[in-house]
C-alpha positions as CSV (number, residue, x, y, z in Angstrom):
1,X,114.0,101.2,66.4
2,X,113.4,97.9,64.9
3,X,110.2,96.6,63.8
4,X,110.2,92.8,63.6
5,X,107.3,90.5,62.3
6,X,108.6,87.2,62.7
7,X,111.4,85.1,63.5
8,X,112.8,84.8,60.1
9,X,113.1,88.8,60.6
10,X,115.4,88.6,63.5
11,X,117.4,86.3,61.9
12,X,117.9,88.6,59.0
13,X,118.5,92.0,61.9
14,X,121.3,89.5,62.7
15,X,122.7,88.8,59.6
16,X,122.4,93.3,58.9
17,X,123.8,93.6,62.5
18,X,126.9,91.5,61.4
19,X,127.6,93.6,58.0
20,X,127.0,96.7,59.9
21,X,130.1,96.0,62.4
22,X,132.1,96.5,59.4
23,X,130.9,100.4,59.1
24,X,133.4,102.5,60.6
25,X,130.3,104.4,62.1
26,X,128.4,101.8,63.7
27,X,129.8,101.3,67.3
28,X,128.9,99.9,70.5
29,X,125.9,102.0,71.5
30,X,124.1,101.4,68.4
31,X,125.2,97.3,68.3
32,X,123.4,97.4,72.0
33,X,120.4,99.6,70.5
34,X,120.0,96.9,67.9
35,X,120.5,93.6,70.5
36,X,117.7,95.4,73.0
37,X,115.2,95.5,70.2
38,X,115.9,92.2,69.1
39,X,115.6,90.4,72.7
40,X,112.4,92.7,73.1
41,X,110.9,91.3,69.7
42,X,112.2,87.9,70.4
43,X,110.3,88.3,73.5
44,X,107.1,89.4,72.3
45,X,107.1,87.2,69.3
46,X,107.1,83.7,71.9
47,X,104.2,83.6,74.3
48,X,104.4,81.7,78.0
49,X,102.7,78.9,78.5
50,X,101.5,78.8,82.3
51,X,101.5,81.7,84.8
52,X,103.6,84.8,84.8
53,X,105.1,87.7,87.7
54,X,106.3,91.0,87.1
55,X,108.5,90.0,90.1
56,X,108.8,91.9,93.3
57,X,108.3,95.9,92.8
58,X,108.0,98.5,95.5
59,X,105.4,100.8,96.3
60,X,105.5,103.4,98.8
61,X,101.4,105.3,98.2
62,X,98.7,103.7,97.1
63,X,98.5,102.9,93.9
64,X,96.3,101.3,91.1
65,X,97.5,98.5,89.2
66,X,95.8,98.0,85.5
67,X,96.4,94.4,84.0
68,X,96.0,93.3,80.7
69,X,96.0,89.7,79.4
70,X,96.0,88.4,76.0
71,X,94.9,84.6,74.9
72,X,97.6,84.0,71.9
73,X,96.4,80.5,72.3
74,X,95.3,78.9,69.1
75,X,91.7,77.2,71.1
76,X,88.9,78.3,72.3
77,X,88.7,81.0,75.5
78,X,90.9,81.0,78.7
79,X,90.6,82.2,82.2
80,X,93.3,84.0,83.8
81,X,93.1,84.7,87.5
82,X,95.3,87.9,88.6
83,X,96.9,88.3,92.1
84,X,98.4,91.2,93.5
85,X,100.5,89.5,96.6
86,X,102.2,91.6,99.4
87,X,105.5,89.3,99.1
88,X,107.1,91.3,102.3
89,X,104.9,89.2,104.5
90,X,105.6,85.0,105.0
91,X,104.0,83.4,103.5
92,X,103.2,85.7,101.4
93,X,100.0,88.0,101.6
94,X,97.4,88.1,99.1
95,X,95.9,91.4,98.9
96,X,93.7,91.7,95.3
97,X,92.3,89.5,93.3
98,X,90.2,89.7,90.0
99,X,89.1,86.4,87.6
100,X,89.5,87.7,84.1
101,X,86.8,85.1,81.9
102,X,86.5,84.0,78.2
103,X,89.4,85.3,77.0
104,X,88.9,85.2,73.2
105,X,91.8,83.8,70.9
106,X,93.5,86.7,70.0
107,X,91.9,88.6,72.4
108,X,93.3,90.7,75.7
109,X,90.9,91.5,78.9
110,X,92.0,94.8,81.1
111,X,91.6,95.1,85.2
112,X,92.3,96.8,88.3
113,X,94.1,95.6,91.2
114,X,94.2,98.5,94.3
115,X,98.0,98.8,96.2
116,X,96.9,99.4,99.5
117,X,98.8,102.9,101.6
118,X,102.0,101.6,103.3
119,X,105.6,101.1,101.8
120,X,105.1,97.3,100.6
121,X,107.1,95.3,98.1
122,X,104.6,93.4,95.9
123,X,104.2,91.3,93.0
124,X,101.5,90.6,90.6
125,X,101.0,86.9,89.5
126,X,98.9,86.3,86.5
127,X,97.6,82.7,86.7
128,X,95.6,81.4,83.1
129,X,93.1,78.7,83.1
130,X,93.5,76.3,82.1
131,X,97.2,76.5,83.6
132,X,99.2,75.5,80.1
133,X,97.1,78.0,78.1
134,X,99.5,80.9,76.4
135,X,99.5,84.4,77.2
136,X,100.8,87.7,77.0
137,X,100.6,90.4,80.1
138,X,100.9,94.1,80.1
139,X,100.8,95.7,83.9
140,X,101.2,99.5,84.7
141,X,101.1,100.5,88.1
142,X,100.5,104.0,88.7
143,X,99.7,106.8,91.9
144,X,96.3,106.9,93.2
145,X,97.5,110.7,93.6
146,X,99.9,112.1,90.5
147,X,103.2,113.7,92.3
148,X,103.6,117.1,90.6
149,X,107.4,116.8,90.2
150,X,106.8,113.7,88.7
151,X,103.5,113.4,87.0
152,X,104.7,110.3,84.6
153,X,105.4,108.3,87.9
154,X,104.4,104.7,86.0
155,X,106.2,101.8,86.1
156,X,105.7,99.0,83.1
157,X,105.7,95.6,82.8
158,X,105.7,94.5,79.2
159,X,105.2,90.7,77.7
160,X,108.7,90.2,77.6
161,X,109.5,91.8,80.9
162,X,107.2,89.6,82.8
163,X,108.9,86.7,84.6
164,X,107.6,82.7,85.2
165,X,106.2,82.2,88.7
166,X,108.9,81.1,91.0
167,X,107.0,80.4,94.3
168,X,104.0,78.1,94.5
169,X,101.6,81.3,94.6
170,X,99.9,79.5,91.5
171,X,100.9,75.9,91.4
172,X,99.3,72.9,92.6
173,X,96.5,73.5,95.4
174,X,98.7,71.0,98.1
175,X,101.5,73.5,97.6
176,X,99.5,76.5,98.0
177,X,100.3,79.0,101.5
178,X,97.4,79.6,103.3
179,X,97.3,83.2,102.6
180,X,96.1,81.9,98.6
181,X,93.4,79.9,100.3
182,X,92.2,82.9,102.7
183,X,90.1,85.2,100.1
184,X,87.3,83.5,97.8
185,X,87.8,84.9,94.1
186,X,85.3,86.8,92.9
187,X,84.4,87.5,89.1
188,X,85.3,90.5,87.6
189,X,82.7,93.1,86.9
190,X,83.6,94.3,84.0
């Protein structure tokens, strides 16, 4: 596995990707090995500016949902409000919320959303304030209850599997849906 520090480092993986194709024991399966750690560095290495989804993801128990944002801003302390949406409904239903505050440069903030008992299809929408501030998000969403047969049951979002919001769940308030509107946002508690 490749451990990259900056962007002159993937440039060089490159460059040692190239000579390797040369080796008559360096095939396919490794080149892809290589490329997946390089888009996964790449990805890490260049923050978003402005909200990000995990996209739509399916949950069929009820589940808990821990969310963890970083500031890699370079001022001061951000916001970040985190949604979880039930995206199966129209317009979309907003189920959890949590306001995540004073993000310190450098710094990430952890919390809980709670997947409600049903089979719904739902997204999580991470939302920083002020809107063009950069960040990174991590969110794990995991069994209220662990399933014996499959006790490591989590699914992952990483920084650079996260997505940029494509419906107006975050955008300007004229374009918001009524269902964003419906619950007030209350602080975190820790």
């Amino acid at each position: 596995m490749l451990k990259i520090g900056c962007a002159c480092k993937v440039l060089e993986t490159v460059e040692n990707i190239l000579d390797l194709l040369k080796n008559p024991r360096f095939g396919l399966k490794e080149i892809k090995d290589e490329v997946k750690d390089i888009e996964e560095a790449v990805g890490n290495l260049v923050p978003v500016k402005g909200p990000l989804s995990t996209g739509p993801f399916s949950v069929t128990i009820p589940s808990k949902i821990k969310v963890s944002v970083q500031n890699v801003g370079s001022k001061g302390c951000v916001d970040a409000v985190v949604r979880l949406f039930d995206i199966e409904c129209c317009p979309p239903k907003q189920i959890d919320c949590k306001v995540l505050r004073n993000i310190g440069r450098c710094c990430a903030e952890d919390t809980w959303l709670a997947a409600p008992e049903g089979a719904r299809v739902l997204e999580v929408v991470i939302c920083p304030k002020p809107d063009k501030a950069s960040i990174r998000g991590f969110v794990t969403v995991q069994p209220m209850a662990v399933n014996a047969s499959n006790p490591d049951a989590l699914l992952n979002f990483r920084a650079c599997d996260l997505l940029p919001v494509v419906c107006p769940f975050c955008k300007k308030e004229k374009d918001r849906c009524d269902a964003c509107e419906e619950m007030e946002i209350e602080p975190n508690g820790g």
